[in-house]
C-alpha positions, 0 to 999 in steps of 0.5 A: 141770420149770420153764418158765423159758427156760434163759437166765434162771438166777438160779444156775448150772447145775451142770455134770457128773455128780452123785451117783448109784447105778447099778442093775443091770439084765440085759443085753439080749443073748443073749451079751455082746460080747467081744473076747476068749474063754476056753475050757474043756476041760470033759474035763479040767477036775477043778472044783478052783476055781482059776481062781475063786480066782485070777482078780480079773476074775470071768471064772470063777464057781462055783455049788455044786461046778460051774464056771459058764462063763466070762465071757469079756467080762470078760478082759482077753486074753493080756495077762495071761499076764504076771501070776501070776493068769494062770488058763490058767497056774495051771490044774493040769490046762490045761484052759484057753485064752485067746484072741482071739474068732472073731466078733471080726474079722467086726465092724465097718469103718474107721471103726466099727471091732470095738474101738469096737462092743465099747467102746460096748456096755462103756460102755453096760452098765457105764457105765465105760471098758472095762479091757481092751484095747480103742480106744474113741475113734478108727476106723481110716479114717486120716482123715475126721471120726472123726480131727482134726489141727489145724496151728496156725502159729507164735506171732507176737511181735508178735500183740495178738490176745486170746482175746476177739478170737477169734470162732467165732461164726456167723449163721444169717440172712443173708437179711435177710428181717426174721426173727431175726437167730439167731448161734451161738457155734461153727460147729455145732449138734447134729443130729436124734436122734429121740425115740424113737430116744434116750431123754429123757435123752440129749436133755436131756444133749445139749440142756444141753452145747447151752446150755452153747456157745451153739448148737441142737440138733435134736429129730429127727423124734420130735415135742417132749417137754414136758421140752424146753419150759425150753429153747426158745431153744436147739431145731430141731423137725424136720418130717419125711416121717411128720409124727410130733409135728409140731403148730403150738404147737410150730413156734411154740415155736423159732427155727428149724425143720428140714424132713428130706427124706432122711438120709444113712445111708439115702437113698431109703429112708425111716425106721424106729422098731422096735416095742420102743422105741415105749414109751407115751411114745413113743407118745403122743407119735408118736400112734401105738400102743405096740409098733408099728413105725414107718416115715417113708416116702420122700419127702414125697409133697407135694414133687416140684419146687421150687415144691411145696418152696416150699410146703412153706417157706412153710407153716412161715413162715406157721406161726411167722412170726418163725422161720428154716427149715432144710432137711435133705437127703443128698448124692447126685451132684446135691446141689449142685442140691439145694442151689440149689434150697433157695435159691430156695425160701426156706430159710435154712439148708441141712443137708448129711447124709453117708454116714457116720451112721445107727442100726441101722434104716440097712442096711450097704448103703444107708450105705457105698454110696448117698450122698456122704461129707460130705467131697467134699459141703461143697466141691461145693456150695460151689463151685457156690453160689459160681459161682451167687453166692448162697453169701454 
């Protein structure tokens, strides 16, 4: 890959999925998620095909003069009972049942509800939108972040506003601390996927849509890759408690750099790479060995007090002495002194990381029950920074 910075293009990017050919792979479960069952009275059923012939689906297949069982991830449900193909209809003995999945209403919560478990594995297996009956965009909290409205007030006549004048831009560097003055275009950047935890793949696609509006994108913990390099402008490295890929001619690479303390999916708890995704790559890059664990322990055992997070800071700044420093922590009951302390440490940013996120290596427990949605977290640190005067 050119290390051109992604800035410099003297063509644009073409944007969107290009020609490609899928390769099938096996799936990586035991059992595909389904959520609904078909089920097979095998005392009555005579093997006569007609489910096979009948079903456009393929939920039934048929090996020799056996009916295979049935792949219930591919039926669509009782919906179909008003179609002709309806195949516990057509079956001439009934040996047919379609109904809902008994694991189906033990998945899930709110906000990650059963239907967006099953659509994202659909989508990750197939790479298509499921067909079936299933909500794959929005939980059913009623609220929070999985669900926006927006209220727009009513067109003035008399406005002159144009979309040009409409800025959603945001500067990062208020300090005036003689360090980059870093604006981005939206109030947002993407935060830390590790790789690793992710392929490279969905880096970059996350990297690009970055570029794409004008602001950062966080590596995670999971060090630096050289496939990154092209877009420097637009990268956070993280430092995090296990230091992995943490090296100074990446620090110098960024604008800015991200300390993690704690995540907000598992606070106090530190973090964990199963040993099945430390490929080679993984590997070298983490210095470590491939197909062991991994574990970012809690907390940085460097850091007890504010002056230790200073250090901490300082370090950084010596390191890359032209770029900001972020500082990624939860939201416990305290975050607001949490967030007063980064202050006066020298952080420019402060990352506030709710409840809500977190891979499989985070316990249902730790995320639903420890830290502070992210909702009630923005308005008190807010207005304590407010109260401390040091919000502006």
């Amino acid at each position: 890959m050119s290390n051109e910075p992604a800035l410099i293009q003297e063509e644009p990017e073409q944007w969107g999925p290009g020609p490609w050919t899928p390769i099938p792979t096996r799936c990586r479960f035991k059992n595909p998620l389904s959520k609904f069952h078909v089920w097979r009275n095998e005392a009555r059923c005579i093997q006569c095909g007609t489910c096979v012939e009948v079903c456009p689906y393929g939920v039934h297949t048929k090996v020799g003069k056996f009916i295979r069982r049935p792949k219930s991830y591919l039926c669509i449900g009782p919906v179909c009972e008003k179609n002709d193909f309806f195949c516990a209809a057509r079956c001439p003995t009934q040996a047919l049942r379609v109904g809902l999945h008994p694991a189906y209403t033990s998945l899930g919560d709110y906000r990650w509800t059963a239907d967006l478990l099953l659509s994202t594995w659909w989508m990750a297996e197939f790479g298509t939108l499921p067909y079936m009956d299933l909500e794959y965009r929005t939980g059913a909290s009623g609220g929070g972040f999985d669900k926006l409205r927006f209220l727009f007030p009513p067109r003035a006549r008399d406005t002159k506003l144009s979309h040009e004048d409409i800025s959603l831009a945001i500067p990062l560097n208020r300090r005036e601390d003689g360090r980059l003055k870093v604006e981005l275009s939206v109030p947002w950047y993407g935060g830390g996927m590790s790789f690793g935890s992710v392929s490279l793949n969905t880096i970059l696609s996350r990297l690009r849509a970055s570029v794409r509006f004008d602001t950062l994108m966080s590596t995670g913990e999971g060090g630096y890759p050289e496939d990154l390099y092209p877009y420097d402008h637009h990268v956070v490295t993280q430092v995090a408690t296990g230091l992995f890929g943490v090296r100074e001619d990446t620090i110098q690479r960024v604008r800015m750099v991200e300390f993690k303390y704690a995540q907000g999916a598992k606070p106090g708890l530190g973090g964990h790479l199963l040993g099945d995704k430390v490929t080679p790559a993984v590997a070298r890059m983490r210095e470590s060995v491939t197909g062991s664990a991994l574990f970012s322990p809690f907390p940085f055992h460097s850091v007890y007090s504010v002056e230790d997070h200073k250090k901490h800071l300082d370090w950084i700044k010596e390191v890359n002495p032209r770029g900001l420093v972020s500082v990624k922590v939860s939201t416990p009951t305290d975050v607001d002194m949490v967030a007063v302390g980064s202050y006066y440490a020298g952080a420019h940013v402060v990352q506030l990381d709710g409840s809500y996120g977190g891979t499989g290596a985070a316990p249902d427990i730790a995320k639903k029950n420890i830290a502070m949605p992210i909702e009630f977290a923005i308005p008190k640190v807010h207005q304590f920074l407010v109260q401390e005067g040091i919000r502006d």
